[in-house]
DRENMARSE-185733 format. One line per 5 residues: number of its first residue (from 1); their letters; for each residue x, y, z of C-alpha. Coordinates in steps of 0.1 Angstrom, whole numbers, plus 5000, padded with zeros to 4 digits. Example, Ala and Ser with C-alpha at 12.3 -4.5 7.8 and 13.67 -1.06 7.14 Angstrom:
REM residues 2
1 = as = 5123:4955:5078 | 5137:4989:5071
END
This chain:
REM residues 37
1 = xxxxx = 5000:5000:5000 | 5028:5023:5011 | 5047:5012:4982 | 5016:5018:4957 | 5013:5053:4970
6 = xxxxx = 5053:5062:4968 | 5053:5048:4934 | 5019:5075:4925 | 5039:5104:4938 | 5070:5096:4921
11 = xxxxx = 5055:5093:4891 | 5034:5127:4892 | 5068:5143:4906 | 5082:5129:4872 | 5054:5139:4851
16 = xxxxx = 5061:5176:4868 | 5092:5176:4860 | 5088:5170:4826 | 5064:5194:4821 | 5039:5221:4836
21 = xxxxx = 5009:5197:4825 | 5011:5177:4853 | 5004:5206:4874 | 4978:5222:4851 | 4961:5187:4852
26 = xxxxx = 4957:5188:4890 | 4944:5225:4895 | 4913:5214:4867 | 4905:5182:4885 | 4909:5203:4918
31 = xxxxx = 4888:5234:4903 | 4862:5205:4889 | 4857:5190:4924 | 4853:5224:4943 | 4826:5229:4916
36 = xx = 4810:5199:4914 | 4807:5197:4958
END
């Protein structure tokens, strides 16, 4: 479980890394779910 979740944020700290987008994607899904609740 701990593993799994390390492995997530490694991989969106990569994705960050290689670009903004990773970023931008979060702040929509976080701006959709403030709107949606």
């Amino acid at each position: 479980m701990h593993d799994q979740m390390t492995l997530v944020i490694e991989s969106s700290v990569e994705a960050s890394h290689v670009s903004l987008a990773g970023c931008l994607m979060a702040v929509s899904w976080l701006g959709l779910c403030l709107l949606v609740c």
